[in-house]
N, CA, C and O of each residue as an XYZ file, in Angstrom:
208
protein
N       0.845     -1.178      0.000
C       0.000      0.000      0.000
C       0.888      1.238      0.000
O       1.767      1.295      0.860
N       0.773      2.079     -0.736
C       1.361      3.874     -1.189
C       1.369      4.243      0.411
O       0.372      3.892      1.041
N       2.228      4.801      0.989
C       1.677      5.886      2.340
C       2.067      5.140      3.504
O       2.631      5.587      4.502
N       1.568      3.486      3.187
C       2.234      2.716      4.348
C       3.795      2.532      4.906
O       4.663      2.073      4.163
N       4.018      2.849      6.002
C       5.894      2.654      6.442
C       5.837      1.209      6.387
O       4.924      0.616      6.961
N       6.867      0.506      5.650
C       7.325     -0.608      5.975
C       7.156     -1.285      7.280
O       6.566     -2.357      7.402
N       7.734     -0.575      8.318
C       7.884     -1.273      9.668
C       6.054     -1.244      9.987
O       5.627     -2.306     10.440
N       5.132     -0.252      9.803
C       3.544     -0.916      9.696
C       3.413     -1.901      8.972
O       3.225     -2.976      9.541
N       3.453     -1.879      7.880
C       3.373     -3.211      6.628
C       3.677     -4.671      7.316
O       2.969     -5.670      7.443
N       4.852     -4.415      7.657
C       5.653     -5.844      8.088
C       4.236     -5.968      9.669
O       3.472     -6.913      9.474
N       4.037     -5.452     10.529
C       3.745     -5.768     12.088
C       2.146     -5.917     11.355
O       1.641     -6.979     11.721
N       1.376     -5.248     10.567
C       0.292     -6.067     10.232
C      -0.196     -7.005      9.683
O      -1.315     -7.485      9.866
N       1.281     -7.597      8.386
C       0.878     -8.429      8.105
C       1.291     -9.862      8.857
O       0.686    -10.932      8.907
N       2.473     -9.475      9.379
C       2.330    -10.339     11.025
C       1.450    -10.975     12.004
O       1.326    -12.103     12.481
N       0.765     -9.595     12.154
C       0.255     -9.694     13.321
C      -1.384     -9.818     13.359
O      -2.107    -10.039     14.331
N      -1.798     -9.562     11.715
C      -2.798     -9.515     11.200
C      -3.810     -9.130     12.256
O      -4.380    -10.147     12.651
N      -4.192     -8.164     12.788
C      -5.214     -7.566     13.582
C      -6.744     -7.578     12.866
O      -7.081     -7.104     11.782
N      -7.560     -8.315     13.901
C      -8.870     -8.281     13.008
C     -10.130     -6.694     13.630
O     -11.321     -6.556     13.351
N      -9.469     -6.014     14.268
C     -10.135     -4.669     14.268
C      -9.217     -3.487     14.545
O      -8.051     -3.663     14.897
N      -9.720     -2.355     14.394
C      -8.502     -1.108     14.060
C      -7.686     -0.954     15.591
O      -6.546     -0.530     15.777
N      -8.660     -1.439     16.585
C      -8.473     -1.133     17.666
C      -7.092     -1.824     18.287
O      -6.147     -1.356     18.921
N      -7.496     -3.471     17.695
C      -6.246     -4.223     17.921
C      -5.119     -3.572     17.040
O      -4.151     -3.308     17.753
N      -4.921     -3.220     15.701
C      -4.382     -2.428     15.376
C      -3.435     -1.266     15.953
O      -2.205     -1.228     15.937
N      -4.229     -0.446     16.403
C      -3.504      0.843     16.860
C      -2.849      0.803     18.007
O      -2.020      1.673     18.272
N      -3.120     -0.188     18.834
C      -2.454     -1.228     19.651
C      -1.028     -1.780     19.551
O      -0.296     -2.161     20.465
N      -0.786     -1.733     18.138
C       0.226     -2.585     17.828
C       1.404     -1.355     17.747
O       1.150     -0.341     17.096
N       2.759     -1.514     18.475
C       3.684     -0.587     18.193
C       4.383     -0.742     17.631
O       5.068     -1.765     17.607
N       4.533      0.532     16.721
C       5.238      0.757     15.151
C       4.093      1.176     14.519
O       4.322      1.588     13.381
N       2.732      1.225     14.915
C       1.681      1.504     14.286
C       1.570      2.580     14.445
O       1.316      2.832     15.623
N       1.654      3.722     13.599
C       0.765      5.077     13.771
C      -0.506      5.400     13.711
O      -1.175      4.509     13.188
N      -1.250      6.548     14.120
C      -2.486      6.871     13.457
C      -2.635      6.891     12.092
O      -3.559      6.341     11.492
N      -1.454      7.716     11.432
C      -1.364      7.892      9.873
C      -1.205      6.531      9.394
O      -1.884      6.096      8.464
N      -0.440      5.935      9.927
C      -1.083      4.328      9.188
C      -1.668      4.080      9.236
O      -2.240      4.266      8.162
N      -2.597      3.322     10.268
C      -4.654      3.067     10.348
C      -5.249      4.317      9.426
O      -6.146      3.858      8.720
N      -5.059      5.736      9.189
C      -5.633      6.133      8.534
C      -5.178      6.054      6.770
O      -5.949      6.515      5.928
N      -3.965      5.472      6.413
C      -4.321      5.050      5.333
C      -4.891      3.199      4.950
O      -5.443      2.851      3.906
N      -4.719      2.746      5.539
C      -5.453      1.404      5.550
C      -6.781      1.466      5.166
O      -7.407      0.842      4.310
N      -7.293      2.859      6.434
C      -9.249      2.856      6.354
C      -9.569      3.670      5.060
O     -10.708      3.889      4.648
N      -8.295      4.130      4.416
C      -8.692      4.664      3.132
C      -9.087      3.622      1.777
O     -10.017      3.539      0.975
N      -7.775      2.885      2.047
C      -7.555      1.872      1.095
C      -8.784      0.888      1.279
O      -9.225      0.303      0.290
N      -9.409      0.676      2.688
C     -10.773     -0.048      2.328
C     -11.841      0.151      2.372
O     -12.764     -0.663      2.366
N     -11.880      1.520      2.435
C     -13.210      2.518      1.841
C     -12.776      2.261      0.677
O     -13.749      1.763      0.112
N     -11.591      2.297     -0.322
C     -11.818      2.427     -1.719
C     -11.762      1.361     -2.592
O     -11.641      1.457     -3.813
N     -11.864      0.209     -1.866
C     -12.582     -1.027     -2.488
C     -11.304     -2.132     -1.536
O     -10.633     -2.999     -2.096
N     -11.261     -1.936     -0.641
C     -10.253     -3.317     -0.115
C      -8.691     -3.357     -0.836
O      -8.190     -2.809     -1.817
N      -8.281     -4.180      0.060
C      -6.285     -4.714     -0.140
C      -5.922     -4.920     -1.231
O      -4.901     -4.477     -1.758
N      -7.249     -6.077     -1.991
C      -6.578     -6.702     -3.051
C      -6.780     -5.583     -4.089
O      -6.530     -5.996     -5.221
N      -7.206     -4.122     -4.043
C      -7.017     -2.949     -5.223
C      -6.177     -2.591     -5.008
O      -5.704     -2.029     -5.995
N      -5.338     -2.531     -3.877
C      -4.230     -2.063     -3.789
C      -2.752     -2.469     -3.908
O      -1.714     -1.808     -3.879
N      -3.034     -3.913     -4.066
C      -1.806     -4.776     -4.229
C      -1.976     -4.643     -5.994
O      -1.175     -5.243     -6.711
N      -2.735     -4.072     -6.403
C      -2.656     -4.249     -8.115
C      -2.239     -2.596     -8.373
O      -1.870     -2.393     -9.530
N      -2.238     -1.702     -7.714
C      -1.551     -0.852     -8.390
C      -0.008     -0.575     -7.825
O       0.728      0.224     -8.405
């Protein structure tokens, strides 16, 4: 995902959190990361974003 820091990238797909809450929870996680995630799946989910 565009916007995402690596060190987020890597600890979510790790750690795969199933709500934002567990998420923001997670350290290395910023707000600005959860807020581009909730962008990317307002604008149709992961797998649109692994294609551009």
């Amino acid at each position: 995902m565009k916007g995402l820091k690596k060190e987020a990238m890597l600890k979510l797909q790790s750690i795969r959190p199933t709500t934002f809450g567990q998420a923001a929870r997670i350290q290395g996680v910023t707000p600005a990361d959860l807020a581009v995630v909730s962008v990317v799946l307002k604008k149709g989910g992961v797998e649109e974003a692994k294609a551009e």
